[in-house]
C-alpha positions as CSV (number, residue, x, y, z in Angstrom):
1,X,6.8,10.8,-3.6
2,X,7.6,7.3,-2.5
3,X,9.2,4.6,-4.8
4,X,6.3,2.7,-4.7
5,X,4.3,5.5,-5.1
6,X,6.4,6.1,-8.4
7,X,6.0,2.5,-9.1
8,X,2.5,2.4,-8.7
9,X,1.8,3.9,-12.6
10,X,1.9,1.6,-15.5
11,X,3.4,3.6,-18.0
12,X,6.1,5.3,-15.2
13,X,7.5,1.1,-15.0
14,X,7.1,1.1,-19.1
15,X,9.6,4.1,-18.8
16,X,12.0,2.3,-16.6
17,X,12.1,-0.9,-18.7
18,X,12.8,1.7,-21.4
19,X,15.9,2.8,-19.5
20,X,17.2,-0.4,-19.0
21,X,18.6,-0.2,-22.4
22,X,20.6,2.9,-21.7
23,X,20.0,6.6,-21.1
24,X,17.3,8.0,-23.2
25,X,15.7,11.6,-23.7
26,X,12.0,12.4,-23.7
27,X,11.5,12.0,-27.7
28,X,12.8,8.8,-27.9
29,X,11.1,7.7,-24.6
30,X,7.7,8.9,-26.2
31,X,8.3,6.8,-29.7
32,X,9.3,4.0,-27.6
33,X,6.0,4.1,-25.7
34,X,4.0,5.1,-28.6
35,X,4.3,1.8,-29.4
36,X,2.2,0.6,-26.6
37,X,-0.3,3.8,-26.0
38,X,0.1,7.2,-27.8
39,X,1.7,9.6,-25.0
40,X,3.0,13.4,-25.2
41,X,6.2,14.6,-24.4
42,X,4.7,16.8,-21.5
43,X,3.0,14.0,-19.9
44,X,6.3,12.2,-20.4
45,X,7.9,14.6,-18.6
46,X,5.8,14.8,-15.9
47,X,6.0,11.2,-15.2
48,X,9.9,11.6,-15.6
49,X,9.7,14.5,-12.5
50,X,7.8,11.6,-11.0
51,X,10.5,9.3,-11.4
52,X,13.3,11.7,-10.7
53,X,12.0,13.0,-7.2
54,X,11.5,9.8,-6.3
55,X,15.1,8.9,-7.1
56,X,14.9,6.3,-9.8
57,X,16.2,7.9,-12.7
58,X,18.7,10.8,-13.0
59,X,19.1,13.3,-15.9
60,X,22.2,14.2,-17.3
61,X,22.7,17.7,-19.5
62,X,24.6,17.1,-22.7
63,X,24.8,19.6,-24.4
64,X,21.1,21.2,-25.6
65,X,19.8,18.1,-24.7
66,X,18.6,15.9,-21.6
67,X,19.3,12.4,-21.0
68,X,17.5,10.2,-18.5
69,X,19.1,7.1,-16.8
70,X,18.1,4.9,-14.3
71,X,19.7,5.3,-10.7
72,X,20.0,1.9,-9.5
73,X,19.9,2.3,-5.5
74,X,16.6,3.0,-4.9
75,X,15.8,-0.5,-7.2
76,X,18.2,-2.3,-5.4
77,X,16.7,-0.8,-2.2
78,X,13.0,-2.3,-3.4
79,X,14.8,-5.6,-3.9
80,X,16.4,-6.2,-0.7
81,X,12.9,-4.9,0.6
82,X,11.0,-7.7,-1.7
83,X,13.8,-10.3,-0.6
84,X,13.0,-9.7,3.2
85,X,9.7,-10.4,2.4
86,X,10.4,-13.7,0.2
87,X,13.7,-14.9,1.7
88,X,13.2,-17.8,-0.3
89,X,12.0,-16.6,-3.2
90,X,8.7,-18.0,-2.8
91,X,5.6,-16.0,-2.1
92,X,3.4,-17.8,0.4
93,X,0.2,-16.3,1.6
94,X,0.6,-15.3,5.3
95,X,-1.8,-16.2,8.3
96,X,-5.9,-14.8,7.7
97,X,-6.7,-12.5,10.2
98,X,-8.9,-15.0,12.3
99,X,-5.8,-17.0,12.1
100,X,-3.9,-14.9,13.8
101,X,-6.4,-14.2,16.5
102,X,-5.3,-15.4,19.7
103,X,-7.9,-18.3,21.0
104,X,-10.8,-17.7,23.3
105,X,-10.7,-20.0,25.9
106,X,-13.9,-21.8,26.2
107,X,-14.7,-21.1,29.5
108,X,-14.3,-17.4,28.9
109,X,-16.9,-17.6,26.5
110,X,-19.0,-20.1,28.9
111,X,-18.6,-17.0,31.3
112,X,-19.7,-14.3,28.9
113,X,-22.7,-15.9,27.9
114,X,-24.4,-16.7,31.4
115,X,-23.2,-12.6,32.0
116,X,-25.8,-12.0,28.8
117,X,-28.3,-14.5,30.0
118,X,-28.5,-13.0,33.4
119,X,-28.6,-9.1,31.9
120,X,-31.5,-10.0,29.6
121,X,-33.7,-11.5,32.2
122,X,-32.1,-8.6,34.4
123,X,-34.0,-6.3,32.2
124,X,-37.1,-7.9,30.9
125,X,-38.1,-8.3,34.4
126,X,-37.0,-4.5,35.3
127,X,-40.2,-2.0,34.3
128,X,-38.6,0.3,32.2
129,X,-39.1,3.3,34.3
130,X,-37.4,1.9,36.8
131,X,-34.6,0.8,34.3
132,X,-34.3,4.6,33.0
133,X,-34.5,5.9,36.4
134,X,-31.5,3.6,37.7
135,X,-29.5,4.4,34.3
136,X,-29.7,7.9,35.1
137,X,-28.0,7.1,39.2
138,X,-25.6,5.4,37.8
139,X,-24.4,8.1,35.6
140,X,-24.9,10.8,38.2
């Protein structure tokens, strides 16, 4: 799974603002979000394997128990990516798509509708036998 993948769940960024604070296991990760939304430990620690395949947070073995902590290159990594974005910080909406069209030059259109003009009095002049029968030459 991607880190914005990761990212994407609400209570998965709850658990890394959790971590901030220092390495945590999953009981005091689930009173800490209990606080917010009543959560189990399994589902915490499924949204921790979340977390840890995607390479934010690590877990340490001391002792009998596990301790999670945040892994801070794949945040910096999302940082950098969110500063190429903003280089100055400042979110500007980009170009709409018909903005970024490249323009039609008038003539071109000029040209495409006497094309349609002359095809529709092409064909309402054509009997359409005649039209199906010269449809079906042409694909021969």
């Amino acid at each position: 799974m991607s880190v914005f993948e990761a990212l994407a769940d609400p209570v998965r960024r709850s658990i890394l603002r959790t971590l901030v604070s220092g390495p945590s296991r999953v009981v005091d990760l689930c009173s800490n979000l209990a606080d917010f939304q009543p959560i189990s430990r399994p589902a915490v620690s499924r949204h921790l394997r979340v977390l840890s395949e995607a390479g934010l947070v690590v877990a340490e073995d001391r002792g009998r128990e596990r301790h999670y902590r945040l892994e801070p290159q794949p945040i910096d990594e999302v940082r950098r990516f969110i500063d190429e974005l903003t280089p100055t910080g400042e979110i500007k909406p980009g170009p709409s798509a018909s903005e970024r069209r490249l323009p039609v030059p008038e003539s071109a259109l000029d040209a495409l509708d006497t094309e349609v003009r002359r095809t529709v009095k092409q064909r309402r002049s054509t009997p359409r036998q005649a039209r199906s029968t010269t449809n079906d030459e042409e694909t021969a």
